[in-house]
N, C-alpha and C positions, 0 to 999 in steps of 0.2 A: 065835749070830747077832748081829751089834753093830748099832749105831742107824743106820745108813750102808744097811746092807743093807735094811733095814725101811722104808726109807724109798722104795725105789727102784720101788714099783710105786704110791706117790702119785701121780704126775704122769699116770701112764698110767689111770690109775682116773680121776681128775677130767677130764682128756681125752676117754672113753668117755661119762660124764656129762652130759660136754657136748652133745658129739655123740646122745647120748639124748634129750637133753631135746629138740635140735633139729629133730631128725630121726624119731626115737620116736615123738617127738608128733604130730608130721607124719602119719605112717605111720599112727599109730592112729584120727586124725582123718579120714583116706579110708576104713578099714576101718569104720569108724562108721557113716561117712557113706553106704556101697556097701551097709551092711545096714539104713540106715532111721534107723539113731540121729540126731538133731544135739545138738551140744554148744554150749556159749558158750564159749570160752578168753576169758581177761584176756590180750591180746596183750605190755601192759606187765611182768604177771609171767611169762608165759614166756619174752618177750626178758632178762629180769632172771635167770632162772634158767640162760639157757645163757651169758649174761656172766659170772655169778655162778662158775658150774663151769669156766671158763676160767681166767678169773682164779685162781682155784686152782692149777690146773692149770701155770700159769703162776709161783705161788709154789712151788711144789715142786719147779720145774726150777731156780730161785733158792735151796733148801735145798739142792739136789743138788748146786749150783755147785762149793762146799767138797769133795767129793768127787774130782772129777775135776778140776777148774779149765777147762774148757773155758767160754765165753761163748757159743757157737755155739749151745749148744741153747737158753738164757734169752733171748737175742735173736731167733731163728726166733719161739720162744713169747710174746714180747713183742711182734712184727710182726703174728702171726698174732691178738693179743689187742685190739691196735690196728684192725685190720681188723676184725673181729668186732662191739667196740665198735660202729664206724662204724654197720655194714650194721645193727645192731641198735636205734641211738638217737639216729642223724641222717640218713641217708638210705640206704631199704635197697636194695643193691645184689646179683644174686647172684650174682657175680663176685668180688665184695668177701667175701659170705659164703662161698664155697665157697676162697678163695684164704686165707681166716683160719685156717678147718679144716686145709687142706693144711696153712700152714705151720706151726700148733700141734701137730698130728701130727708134722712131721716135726722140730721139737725135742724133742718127745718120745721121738721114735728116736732121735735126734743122744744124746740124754740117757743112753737107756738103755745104746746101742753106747760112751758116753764113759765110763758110770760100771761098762762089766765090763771096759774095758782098763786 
């Protein structure tokens, strides 16, 4: 298996992450809350940890680049990170959030569909 190969489910792993931490948290924060728990969340590190995981995310479609030579997927991933940012650390929008997600996912595909042809 070469380096090229091993690389090729980073992007989609820190994408998942992302989307975990966003939404995961989300999700577990109502289950909590529907059985009695409450929590405190630090709103600043969870928006920090689902940039965080993007960003990543985001670098791995940039390792992958050299593979395949497409741009199309680091660009989506780079739009969609740009968006994210935003909704995350200057005014949250969730249009903005949920159009971040789409388009990081969908360089993530661009990514994975460019790096087995």
């Amino acid at each position: 298996m070469s380096d090229t190969q091993n690389r090729s489910w980073m992007a989609a792993l820190a994408t998942g992450l992302s989307l975990i931490a966003c939404y995961g948290t989300l999700a577990a924060i109502v289950v909590l809350g529907a059985l009695g728990v409450g929590i405190a969340l630090n709103e600043t590190v969870w928006a920090g940890a689902i940039v965080l995981f993007a960003a990543l995310a985001v670098a791995a479609l940039a390792l992958r680049w050299r593979r395949h030579g497409r741009g199309v997927p680091v660009l989506l991933g780079g739009a969609g990170l740009a968006l994210i940012v935003f909704a995350m650390n200057v005014s949250y929008s969730l249009p903005a959030e949920l159009g971040g997600f789409v388009l990081l996912c969908l360089g993530t595909w661009a990514d994975w569909r460019g790096g087995r042809a």
